[in-house]
C-alpha positions as CSV (number, residue, x, y, z in Angstrom):
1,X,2.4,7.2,-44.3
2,X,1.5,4.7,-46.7
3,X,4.2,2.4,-46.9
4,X,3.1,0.2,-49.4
5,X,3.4,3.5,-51.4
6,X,7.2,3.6,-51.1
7,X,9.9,2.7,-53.4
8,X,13.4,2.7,-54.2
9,X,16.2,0.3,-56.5
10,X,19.5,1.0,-56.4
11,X,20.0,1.0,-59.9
12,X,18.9,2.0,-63.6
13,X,16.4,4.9,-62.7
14,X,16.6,5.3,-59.0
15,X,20.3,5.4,-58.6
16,X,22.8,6.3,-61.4
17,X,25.7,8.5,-62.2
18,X,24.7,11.7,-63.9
19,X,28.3,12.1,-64.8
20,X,31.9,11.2,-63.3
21,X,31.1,12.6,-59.8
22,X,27.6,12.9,-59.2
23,X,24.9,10.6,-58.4
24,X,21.1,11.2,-58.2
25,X,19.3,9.5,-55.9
26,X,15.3,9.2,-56.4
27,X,12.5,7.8,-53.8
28,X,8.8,7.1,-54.3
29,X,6.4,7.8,-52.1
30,X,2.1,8.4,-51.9
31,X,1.1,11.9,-53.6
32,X,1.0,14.1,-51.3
33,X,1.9,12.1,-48.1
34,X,5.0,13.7,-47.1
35,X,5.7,16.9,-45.8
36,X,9.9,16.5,-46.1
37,X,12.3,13.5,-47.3
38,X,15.7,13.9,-47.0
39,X,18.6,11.3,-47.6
40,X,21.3,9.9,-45.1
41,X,24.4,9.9,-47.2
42,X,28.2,9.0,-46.8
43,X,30.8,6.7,-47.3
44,X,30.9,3.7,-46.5
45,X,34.5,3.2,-45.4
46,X,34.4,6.6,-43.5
47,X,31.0,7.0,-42.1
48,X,31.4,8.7,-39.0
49,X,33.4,11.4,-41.0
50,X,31.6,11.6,-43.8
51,X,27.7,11.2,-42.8
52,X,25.7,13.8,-44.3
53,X,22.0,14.9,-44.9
54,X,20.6,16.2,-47.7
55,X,16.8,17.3,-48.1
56,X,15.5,15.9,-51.2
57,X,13.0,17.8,-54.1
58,X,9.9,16.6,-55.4
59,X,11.0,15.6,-59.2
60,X,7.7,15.1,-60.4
61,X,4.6,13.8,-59.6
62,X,1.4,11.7,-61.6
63,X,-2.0,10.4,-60.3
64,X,-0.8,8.4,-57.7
65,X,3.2,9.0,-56.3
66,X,5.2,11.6,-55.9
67,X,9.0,11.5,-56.9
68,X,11.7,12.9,-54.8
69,X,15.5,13.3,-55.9
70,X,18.5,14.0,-54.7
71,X,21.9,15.3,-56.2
72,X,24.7,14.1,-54.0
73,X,28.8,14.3,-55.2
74,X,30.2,11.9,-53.1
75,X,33.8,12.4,-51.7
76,X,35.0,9.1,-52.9
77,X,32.8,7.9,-55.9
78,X,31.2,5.5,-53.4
79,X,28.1,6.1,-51.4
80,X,26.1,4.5,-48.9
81,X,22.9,5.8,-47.6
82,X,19.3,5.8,-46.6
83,X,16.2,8.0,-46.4
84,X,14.8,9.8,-44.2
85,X,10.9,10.1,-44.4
86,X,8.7,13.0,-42.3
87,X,4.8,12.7,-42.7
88,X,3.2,15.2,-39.8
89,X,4.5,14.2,-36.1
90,X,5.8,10.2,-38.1
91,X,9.5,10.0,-39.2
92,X,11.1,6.5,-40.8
93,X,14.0,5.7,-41.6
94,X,14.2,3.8,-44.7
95,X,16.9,1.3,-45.4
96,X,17.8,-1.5,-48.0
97,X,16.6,-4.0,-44.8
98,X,13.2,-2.3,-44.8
99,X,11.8,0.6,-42.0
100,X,12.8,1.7,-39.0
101,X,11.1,4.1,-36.4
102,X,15.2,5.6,-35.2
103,X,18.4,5.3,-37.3
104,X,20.1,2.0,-36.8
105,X,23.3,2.3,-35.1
106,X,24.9,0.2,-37.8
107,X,24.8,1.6,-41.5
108,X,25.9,-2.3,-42.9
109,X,22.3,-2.3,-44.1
110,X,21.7,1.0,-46.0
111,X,21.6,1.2,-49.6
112,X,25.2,1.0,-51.5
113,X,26.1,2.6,-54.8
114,X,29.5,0.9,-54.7
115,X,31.5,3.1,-57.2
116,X,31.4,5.6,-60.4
117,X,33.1,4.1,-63.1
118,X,33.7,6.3,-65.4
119,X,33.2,4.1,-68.2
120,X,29.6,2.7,-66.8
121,X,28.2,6.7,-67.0
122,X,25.4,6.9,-69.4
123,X,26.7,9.6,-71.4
124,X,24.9,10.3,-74.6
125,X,26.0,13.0,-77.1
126,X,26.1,16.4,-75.7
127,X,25.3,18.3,-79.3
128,X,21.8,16.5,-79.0
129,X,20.8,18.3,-75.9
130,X,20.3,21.4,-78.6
131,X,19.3,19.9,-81.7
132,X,16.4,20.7,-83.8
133,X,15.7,17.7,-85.9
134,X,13.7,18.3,-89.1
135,X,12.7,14.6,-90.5
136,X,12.9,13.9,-94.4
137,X,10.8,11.3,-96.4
138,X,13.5,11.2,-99.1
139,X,10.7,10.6,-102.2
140,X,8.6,13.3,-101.3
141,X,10.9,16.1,-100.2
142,X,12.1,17.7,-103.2
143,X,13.2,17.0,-106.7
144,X,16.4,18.1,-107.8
145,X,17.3,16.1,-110.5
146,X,14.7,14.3,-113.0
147,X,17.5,12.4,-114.4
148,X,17.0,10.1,-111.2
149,X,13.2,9.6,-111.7
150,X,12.0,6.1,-111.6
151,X,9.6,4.7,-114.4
152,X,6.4,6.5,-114.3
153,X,7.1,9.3,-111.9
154,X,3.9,11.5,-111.3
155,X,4.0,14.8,-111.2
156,X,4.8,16.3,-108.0
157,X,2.4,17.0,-105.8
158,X,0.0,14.3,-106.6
159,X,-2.1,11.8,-104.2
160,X,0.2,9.3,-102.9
161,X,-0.5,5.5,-102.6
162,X,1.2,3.1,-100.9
163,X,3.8,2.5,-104.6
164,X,3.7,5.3,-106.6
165,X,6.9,7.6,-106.9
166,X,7.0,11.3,-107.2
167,X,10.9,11.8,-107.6
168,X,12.4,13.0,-105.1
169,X,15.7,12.6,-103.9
170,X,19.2,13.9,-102.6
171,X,19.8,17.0,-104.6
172,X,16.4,18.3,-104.3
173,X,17.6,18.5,-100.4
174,X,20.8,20.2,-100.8
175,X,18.9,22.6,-103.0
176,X,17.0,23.4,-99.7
177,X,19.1,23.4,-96.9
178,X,19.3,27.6,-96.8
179,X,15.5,26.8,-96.4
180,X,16.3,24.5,-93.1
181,X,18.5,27.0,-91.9
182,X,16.4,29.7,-92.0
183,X,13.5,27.9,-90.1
184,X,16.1,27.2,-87.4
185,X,16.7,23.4,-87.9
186,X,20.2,22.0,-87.2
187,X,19.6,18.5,-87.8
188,X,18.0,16.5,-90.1
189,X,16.9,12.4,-89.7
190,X,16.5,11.0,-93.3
191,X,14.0,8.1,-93.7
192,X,15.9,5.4,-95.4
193,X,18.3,5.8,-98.6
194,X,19.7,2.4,-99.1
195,X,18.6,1.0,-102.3
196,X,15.2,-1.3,-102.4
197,X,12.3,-1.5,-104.5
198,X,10.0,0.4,-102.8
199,X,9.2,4.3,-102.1
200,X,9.9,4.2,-98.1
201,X,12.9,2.1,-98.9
202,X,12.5,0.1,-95.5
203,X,13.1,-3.3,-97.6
204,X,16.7,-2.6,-98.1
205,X,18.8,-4.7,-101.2
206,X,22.0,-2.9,-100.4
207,X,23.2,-1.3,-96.8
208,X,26.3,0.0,-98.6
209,X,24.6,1.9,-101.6
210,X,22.6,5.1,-101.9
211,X,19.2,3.8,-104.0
212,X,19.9,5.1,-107.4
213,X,16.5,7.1,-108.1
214,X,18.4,9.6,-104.9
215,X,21.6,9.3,-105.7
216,X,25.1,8.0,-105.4
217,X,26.8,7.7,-102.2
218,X,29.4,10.9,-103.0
219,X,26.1,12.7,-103.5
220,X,25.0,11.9,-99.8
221,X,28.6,12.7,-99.7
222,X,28.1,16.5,-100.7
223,X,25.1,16.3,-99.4
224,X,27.0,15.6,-95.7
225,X,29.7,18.3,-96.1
226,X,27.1,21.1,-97.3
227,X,25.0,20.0,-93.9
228,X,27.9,20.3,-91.5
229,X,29.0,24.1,-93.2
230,X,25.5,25.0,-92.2
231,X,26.0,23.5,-88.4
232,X,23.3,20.7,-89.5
233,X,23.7,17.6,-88.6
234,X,22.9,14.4,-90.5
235,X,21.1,10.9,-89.0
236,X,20.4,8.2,-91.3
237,X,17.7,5.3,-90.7
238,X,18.9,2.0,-90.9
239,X,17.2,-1.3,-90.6
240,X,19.3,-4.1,-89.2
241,X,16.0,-6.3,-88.1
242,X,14.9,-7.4,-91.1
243,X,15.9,-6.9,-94.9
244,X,14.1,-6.3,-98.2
245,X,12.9,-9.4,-100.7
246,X,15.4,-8.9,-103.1
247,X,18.9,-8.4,-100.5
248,X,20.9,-10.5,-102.5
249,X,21.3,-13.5,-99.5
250,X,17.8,-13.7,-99.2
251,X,17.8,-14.3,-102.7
252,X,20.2,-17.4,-102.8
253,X,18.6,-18.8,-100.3
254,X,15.5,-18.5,-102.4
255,X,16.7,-20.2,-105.0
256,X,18.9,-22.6,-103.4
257,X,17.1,-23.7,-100.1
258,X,18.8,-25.1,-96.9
259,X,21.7,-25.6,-99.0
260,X,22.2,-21.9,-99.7
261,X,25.2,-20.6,-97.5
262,X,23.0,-18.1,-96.6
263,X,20.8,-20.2,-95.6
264,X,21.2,-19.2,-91.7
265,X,21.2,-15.5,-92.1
266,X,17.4,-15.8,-91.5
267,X,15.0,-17.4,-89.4
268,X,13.3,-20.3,-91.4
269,X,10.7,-22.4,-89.8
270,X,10.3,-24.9,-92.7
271,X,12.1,-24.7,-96.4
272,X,11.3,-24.0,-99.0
273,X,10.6,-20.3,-98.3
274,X,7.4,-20.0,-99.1
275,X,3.8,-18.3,-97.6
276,X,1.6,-20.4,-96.1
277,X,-2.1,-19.5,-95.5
278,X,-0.6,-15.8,-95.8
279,X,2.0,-16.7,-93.1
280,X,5.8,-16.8,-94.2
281,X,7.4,-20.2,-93.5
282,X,10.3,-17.9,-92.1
283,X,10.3,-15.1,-89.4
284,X,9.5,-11.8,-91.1
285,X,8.6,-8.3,-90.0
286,X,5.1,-8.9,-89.0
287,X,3.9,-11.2,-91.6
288,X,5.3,-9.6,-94.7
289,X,7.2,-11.8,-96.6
290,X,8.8,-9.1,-98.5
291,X,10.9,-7.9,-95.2
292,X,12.6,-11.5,-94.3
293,X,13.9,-11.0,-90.4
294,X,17.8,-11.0,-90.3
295,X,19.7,-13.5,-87.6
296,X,21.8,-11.1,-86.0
297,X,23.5,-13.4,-83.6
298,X,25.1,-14.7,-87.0
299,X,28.9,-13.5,-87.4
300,X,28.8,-13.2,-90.7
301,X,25.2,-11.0,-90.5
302,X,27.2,-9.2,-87.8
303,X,30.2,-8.6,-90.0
304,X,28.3,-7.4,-92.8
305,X,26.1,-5.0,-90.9
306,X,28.7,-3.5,-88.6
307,X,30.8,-2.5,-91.8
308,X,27.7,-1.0,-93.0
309,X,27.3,1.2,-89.9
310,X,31.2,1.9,-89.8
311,X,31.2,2.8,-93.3
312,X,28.8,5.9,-93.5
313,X,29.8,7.3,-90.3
314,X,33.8,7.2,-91.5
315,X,33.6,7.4,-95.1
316,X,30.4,9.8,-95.4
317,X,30.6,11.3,-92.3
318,X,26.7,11.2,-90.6
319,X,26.4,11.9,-87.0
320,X,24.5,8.8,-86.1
321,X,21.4,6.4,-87.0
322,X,17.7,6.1,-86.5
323,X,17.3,2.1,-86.1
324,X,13.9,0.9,-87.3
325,X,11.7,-1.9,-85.3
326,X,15.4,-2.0,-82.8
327,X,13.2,-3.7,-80.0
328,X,13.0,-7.0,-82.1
329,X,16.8,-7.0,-82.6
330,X,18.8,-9.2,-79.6
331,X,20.6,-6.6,-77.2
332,X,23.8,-8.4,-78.0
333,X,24.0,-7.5,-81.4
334,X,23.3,-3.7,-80.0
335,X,25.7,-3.7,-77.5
336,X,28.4,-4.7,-80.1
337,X,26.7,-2.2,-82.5
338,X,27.1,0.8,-79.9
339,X,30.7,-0.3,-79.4
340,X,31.4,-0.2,-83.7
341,X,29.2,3.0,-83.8
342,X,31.2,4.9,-80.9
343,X,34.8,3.9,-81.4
344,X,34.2,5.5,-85.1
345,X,32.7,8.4,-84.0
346,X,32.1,9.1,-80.2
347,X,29.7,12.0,-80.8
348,X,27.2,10.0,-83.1
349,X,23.7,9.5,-81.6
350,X,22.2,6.4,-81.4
351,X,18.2,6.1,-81.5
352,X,15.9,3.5,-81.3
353,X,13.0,2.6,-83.1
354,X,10.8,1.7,-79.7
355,X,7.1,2.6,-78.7
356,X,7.2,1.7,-75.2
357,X,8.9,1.3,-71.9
358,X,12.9,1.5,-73.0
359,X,14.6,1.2,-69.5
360,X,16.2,-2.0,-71.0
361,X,17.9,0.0,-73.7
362,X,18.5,3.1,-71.9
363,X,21.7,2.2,-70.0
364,X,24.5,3.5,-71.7
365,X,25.1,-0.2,-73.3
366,X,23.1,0.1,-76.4
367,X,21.0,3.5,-77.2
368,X,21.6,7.3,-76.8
369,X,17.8,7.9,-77.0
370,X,14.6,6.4,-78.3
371,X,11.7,8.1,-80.4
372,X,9.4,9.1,-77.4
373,X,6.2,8.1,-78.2
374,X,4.3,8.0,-74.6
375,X,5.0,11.5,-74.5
376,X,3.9,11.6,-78.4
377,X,0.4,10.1,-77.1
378,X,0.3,12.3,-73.9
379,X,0.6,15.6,-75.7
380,X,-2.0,14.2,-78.9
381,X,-4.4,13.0,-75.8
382,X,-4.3,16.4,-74.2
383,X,-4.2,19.0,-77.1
384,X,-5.4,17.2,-79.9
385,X,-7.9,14.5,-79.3
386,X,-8.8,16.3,-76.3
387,X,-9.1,13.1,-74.5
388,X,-7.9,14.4,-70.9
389,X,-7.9,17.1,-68.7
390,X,-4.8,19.2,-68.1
391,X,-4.5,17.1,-64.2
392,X,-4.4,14.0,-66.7
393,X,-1.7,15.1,-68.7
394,X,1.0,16.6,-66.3
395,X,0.7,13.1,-64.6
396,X,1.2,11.1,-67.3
397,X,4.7,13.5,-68.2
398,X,5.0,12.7,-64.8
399,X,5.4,9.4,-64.6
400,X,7.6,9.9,-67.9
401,X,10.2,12.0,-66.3
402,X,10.6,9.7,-63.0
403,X,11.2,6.7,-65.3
404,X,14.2,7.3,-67.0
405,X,17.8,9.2,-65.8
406,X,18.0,12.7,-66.5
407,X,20.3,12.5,-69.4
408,X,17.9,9.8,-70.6
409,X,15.0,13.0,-70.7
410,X,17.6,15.5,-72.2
411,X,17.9,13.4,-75.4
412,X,14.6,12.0,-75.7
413,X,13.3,12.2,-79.1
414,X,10.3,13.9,-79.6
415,X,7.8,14.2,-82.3
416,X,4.5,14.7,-83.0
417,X,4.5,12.9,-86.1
418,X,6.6,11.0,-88.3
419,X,5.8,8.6,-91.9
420,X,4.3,6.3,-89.8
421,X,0.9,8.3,-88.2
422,X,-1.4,10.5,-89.5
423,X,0.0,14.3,-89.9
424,X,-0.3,16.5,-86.5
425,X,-2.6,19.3,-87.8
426,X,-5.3,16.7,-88.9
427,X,-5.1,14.6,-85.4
428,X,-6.2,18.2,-84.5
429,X,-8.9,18.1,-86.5
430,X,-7.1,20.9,-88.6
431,X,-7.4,23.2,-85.9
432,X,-4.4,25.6,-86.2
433,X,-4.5,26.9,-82.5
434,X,-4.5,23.1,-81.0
435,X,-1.6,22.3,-83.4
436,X,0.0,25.3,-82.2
437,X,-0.1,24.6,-79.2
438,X,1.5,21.0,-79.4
439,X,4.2,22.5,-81.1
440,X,5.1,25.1,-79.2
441,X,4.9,22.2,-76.1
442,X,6.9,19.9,-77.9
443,X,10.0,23.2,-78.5
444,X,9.3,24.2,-74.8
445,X,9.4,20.5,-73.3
446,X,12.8,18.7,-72.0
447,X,14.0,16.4,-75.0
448,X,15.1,16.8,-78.5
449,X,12.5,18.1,-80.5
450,X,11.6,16.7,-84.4
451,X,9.7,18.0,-86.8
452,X,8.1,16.1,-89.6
453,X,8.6,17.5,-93.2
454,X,6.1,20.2,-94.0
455,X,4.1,20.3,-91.0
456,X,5.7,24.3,-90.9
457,X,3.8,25.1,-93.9
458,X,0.3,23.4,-93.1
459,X,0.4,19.8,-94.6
460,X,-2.1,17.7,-93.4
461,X,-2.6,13.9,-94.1
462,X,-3.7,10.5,-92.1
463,X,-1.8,7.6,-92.0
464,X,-0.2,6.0,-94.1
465,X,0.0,7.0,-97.4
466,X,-1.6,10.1,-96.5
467,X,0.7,11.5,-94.4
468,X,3.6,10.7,-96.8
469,X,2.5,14.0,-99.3
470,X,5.2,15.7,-101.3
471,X,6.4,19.2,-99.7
472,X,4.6,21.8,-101.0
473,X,7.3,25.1,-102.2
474,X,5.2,27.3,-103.4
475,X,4.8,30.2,-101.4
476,X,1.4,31.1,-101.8
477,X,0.1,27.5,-101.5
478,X,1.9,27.2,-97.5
479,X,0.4,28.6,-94.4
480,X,3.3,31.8,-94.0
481,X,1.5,32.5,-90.2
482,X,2.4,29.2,-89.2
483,X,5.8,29.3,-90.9
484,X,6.6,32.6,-89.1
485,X,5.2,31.1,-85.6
486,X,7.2,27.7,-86.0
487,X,10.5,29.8,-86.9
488,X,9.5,31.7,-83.9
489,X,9.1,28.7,-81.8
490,X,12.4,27.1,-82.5
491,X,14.3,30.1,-82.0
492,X,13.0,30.8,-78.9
493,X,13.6,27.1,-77.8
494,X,17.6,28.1,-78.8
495,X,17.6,31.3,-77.5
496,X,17.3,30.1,-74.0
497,X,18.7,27.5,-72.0
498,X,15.7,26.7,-69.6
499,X,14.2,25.6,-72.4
500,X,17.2,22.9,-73.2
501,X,17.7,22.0,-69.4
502,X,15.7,18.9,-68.1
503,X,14.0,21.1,-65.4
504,X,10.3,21.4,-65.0
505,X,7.5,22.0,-63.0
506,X,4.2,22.3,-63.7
507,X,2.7,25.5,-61.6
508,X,-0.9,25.1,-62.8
509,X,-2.9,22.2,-64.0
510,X,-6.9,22.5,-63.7
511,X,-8.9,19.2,-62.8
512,X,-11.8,20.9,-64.8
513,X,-10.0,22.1,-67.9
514,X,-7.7,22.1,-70.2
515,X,-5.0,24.8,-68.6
516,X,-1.5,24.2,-67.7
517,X,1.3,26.5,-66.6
518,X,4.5,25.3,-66.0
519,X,8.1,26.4,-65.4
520,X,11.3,25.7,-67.2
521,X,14.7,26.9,-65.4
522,X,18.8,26.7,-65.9
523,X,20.8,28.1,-63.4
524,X,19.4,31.8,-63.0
525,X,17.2,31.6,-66.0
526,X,13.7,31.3,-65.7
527,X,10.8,31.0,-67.9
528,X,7.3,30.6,-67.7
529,X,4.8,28.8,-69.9
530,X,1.2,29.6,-69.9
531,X,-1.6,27.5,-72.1
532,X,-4.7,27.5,-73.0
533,X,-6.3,23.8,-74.5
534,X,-10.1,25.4,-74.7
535,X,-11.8,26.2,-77.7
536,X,-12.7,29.6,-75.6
537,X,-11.2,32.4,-73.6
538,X,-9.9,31.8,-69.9
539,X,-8.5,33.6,-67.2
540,X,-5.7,32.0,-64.9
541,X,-4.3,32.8,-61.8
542,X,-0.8,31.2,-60.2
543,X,1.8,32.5,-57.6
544,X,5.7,32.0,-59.0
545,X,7.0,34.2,-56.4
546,X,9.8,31.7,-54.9
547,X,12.8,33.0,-57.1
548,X,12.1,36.4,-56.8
549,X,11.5,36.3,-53.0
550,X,14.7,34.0,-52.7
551,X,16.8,36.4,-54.6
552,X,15.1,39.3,-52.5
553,X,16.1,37.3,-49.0
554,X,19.6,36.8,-50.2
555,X,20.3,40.4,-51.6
556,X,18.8,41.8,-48.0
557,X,21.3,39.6,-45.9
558,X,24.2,40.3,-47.9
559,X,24.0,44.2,-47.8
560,X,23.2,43.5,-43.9
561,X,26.0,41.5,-44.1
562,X,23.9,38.6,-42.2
563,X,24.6,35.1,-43.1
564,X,21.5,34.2,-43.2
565,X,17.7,35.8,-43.7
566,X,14.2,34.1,-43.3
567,X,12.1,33.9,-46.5
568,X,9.1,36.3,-45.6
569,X,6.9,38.4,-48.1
570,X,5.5,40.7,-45.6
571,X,9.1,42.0,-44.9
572,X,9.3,45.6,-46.0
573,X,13.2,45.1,-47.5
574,X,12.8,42.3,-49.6
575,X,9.4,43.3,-50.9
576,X,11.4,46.1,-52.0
577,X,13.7,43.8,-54.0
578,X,10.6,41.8,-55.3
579,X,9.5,45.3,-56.9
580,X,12.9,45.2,-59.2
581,X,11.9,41.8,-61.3
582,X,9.5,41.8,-64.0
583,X,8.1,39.1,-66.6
584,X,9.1,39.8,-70.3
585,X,6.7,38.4,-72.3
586,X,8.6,36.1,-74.8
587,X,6.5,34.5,-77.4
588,X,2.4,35.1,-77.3
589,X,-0.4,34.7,-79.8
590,X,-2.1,38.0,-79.7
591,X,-1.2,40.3,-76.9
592,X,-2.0,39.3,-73.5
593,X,-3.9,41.3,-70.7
594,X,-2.0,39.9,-67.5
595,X,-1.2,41.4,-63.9
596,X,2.0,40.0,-62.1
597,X,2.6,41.6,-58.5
598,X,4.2,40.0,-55.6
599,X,4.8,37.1,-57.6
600,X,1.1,36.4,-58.3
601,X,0.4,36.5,-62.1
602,X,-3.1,36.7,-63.9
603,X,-3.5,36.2,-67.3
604,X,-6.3,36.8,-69.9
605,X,-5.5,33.5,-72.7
606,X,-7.9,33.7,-75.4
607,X,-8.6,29.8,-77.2
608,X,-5.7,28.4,-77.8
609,X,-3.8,31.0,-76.4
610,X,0.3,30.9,-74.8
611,X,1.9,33.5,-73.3
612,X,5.6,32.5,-72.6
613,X,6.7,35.0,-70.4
614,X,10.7,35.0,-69.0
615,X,11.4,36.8,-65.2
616,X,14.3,39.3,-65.0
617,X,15.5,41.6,-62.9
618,X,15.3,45.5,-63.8
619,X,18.5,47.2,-63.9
């Protein structure tokens, strides 16, 4: 065993409460080092009585640990335990004191999870877990009403630039909502509608006031209530970091300097506000002065953006927020914010604007969920740039799902694209298998899947302005294929629960190319996911016999009316059994040529090609 190798907290990641009565429990070890790892569990005040052990499962694994876990309902809410680890011949006993060749007589020095309180379990929303989120760039959806235009609108469809204005806006939305519900979508995240000067409307003047060239606030109003008849939900992007130049505080205290009463609602290094060698002489986001950074350890910045959140989830009714550049806010002002958001609404979901490691705002104190970028660049490595192997890739998801709690994973957001990176089908070079592929990944992968505007119907674009086009509605000017396969897509992904549930496992991932097969499961469900990454036809081979042979074992013994039966292929009864499961082929490409016998499944994928094929039992 390599010790240096092992791991385990007990806290945020490696101990927590999955919900009022269960915790998991999670170890690290060396890939591939050990052959079993169970845990030592019990309570603390009743150990003798209660001492219990439980074999552990390999979570996931990347390039270097494997990750084992452990469901455990404890009798009392309390737990105290330990690990047991078995390499070969070697057994340890792990212990919050260190390593230990027998079990100490004394279990003072185990690990303690001291109790479950109900009000410190991480619970976010539970509508997320089945969302489809379809995300709107207000200006260059659809325009519904001309009236709104601003000065010098172009006409729609046009090459956008970083301040031109194309008109759309809040009606042209509700004029396609049947649209949104036939492709399957039940929830939509809106880039900013706060009024400001400029087309993204991140440089807000007004958090309690649709911009005028959208619409008024009872528009968003009807715009709500149609949403939530369809069973669409509504999230609205907010920016509490940082304001626009022409917020009306920022404003005075433009004009009137340190003597503004504003004056401390933003960070100023030296007054007069001014910009320096092209530096602000107050904090801004990055270094443009248009977006002065808000003090939210202020009250009165507080008061004023707290009613703000309050107000459009009890007078409007949305179902949460998106909260722009959220990592350079103070985790004060989000723990407060949380506590606004929830006691208004208890069901809205809060996200976070964050493209890294989140751990610090995934505790149930500030966010529900965060936009998931490291599994954005993971699958844009692997099917897109074409950057890494298949061995690569599961790793780095890997090392993704061991870092967060489970119902961390189950709302993850994730998206393949958004207003602020170039457009997914031209980071795949405008290939329409690779792009295919990514986004039948991204349906089929634990999390909350988003899609950005348009990408159904073949919009391409790189960054910023690019991939900011208006939606094209004309039907013979979109891609109807990839329509059909993305309406597809989505309703497989809410068709089946596996495909919602937080379990994986990747079967098949080739060193050599780009080929992964993995398995999604919820309770007796059971689907399999076959892809193909190579520009070329390829054959693969993988065994997924353990479900079928376990349901075989266990059908045997109960009409022998045994207790128990050992899990062997060869025996002539539960072969039997195998013989009455099949795989259903769900969703492919073109049809498949494939073999599955005994578990073992072959399968001809031709480029780009994805069989997703479901196991069921012949009646």
């Amino acid at each position: 065993m390599l010790l240096e190798a092992i791991y385990h907290r007990p806290k945020q990641n490696w101990a927590y409460a999955y919900d009022g009565k269960t915790l998991h429990i999670r170890l690290r070890t060396k890939k591939g080092d050990m052959d079993h790892v169970h845990a030592i569990v019990g309570d603390k005040y009743a150990w003798e009585e209660t001492q219990e052990l439980i074999e552990m499962s390999l979570l996931s694994s990347d390039a270097l640990f494997d990750y084992w876990e452990a469901a455990v309902i404890p009798p009392f809410r309390r737990l105290r335990y330990a690990f047991q680890l078995t390499s070969g011949p070697e057994q340890l006993i792990l212990t919050e004191s260190g390593f230990h060749g027998t079990m100490p007589e004394n279990s003072n020095s185990f690990f303690d999870y001291p109790f479950i309180n109900p009000v410190d379990v991480f619970a976010p929303p539970a509508w997320v877990k089945d969302a489809v989120f379809y995300q709107i760039f207000p200006e260059r959806f659809a325009n519904g009403d001309a009236a709104l235009n601003p000065k010098a609108t172009e006409a729609w469809g046009g090459d956008p630039t970083p301040r031109n204005f194309f008109g759309g806006d809040l009606q042209g939305v509700i004029d396609h909502l049947d649209y949104l519900g036939e492709l399957g979508i039940n929830a939509i995240y809106f880039n900013p509608l706060f009024e400001a000067t400029t087309n993204h409307k991140y440089d807000t003047a007004d958090y309690m006031k649709v911009d005028a060239h959208f619409g008024t606030n009872e528009k968003l109003k009807e715009l709500v209530d149609a949403c939530h008849q369809r069973g669409i939900r509504v999230l609205l992007d907010a920016v509490f970091n940082h304001s626009g130049r022409t917020f009306p505080p920022f404003v005075d205290a433009l004009e009137r300097g340190a003597e503004s009463p504003y004056a401390d609602w933003f960070h100023v290094r030296e007054w007069p506000l001014r910009v320096v060698d092209g530096i602000p002489t107050y904090e801004t986001f990055a270094f443009e002065p248009l977006m002065p950074k808000l003090n939210t350890e202020h009250p009165d910045v507080k008061e004023y953006l707290f009613k703000a959140a309050r107000y459009w989830i009890e007078e409007i009714g949305i179902d949460g927020w998106r909260l722009d550049v959220a990592n350079e806010v103070d985790h004060q002002f989000w723990r407060e914010f949380r506590a606004i958001v929830k006691k208004a609404n208890p069901e809205a979901y809060i996200l976070g604007e964050i493209w890294h490691d989140s751990m610090m705002w995934l505790q149930g104190d500030q966010f529900d969920a965060v936009m998931n970028y490291p599994f954005t660049n993971a699958v844009l490595d692997f099917f897109a740039y074409q950057k890494i192997d298949a061995s690569a890739f599961t790793s780095a998801l890997g090392a993704q799902i061991a870092a967060y709690p489970q119902q961390v994973t189950e709302t993850a957001f994730n998206l393949l694209g958004s207003h602020d990176t170039p457009r997914l089908l031209t980071v795949c070079g405008d290939e329409l298998g690779a792009m295919k592929l990514a986004t039948l990944f991204k349906l089929t992968y634990p999390g909350v899947p988003c899609i950005y505007y348009g990408d159904e119907i073949g919009l391409n674009g790189g960054g910023d302005p690019e991939c900011r086009k208006c939606m094209v509605w004309e039907p013979e000017e979109q891609n109807a294929l990839l329509l059909d396969f993305f309406k597809q897509a989505i309703a497989l992904r809410r068709s089946h629960a596996a495909l919602r549930s937080a379990a994986i496992r990747f079967i098949h991932a080739d060193e050599t190319k780009r080929i992964i097969v993995y398995e999604r499961r919820s309770g007796d469900e059971r689907i399999v996911i076959a892809m193909n990454a190579e520009a070329e036809p390829a054959e693969v081979s993988f065994r997924v016999e353990d479900k079928a042979v376990g349901q075989a074992s266990r059908e045997v013994a109960a009409s022998k009316d045994e207790s128990s039966v050992e899990l062997v292929n060869s025996t002539e009864d539960v072969q039997d059994v195998i013989r009455r499961y099949e795989w259903l082929s769900l969703l492919h490409d073109s049809p498949q040529a494939h073999n599955a016998k005994s578990g073992s499944i072959t399968l001809q994928l031709p480029a780009y090609g994805y069989e997703v094929l479901l196991q069921q039992k012949l009646q």
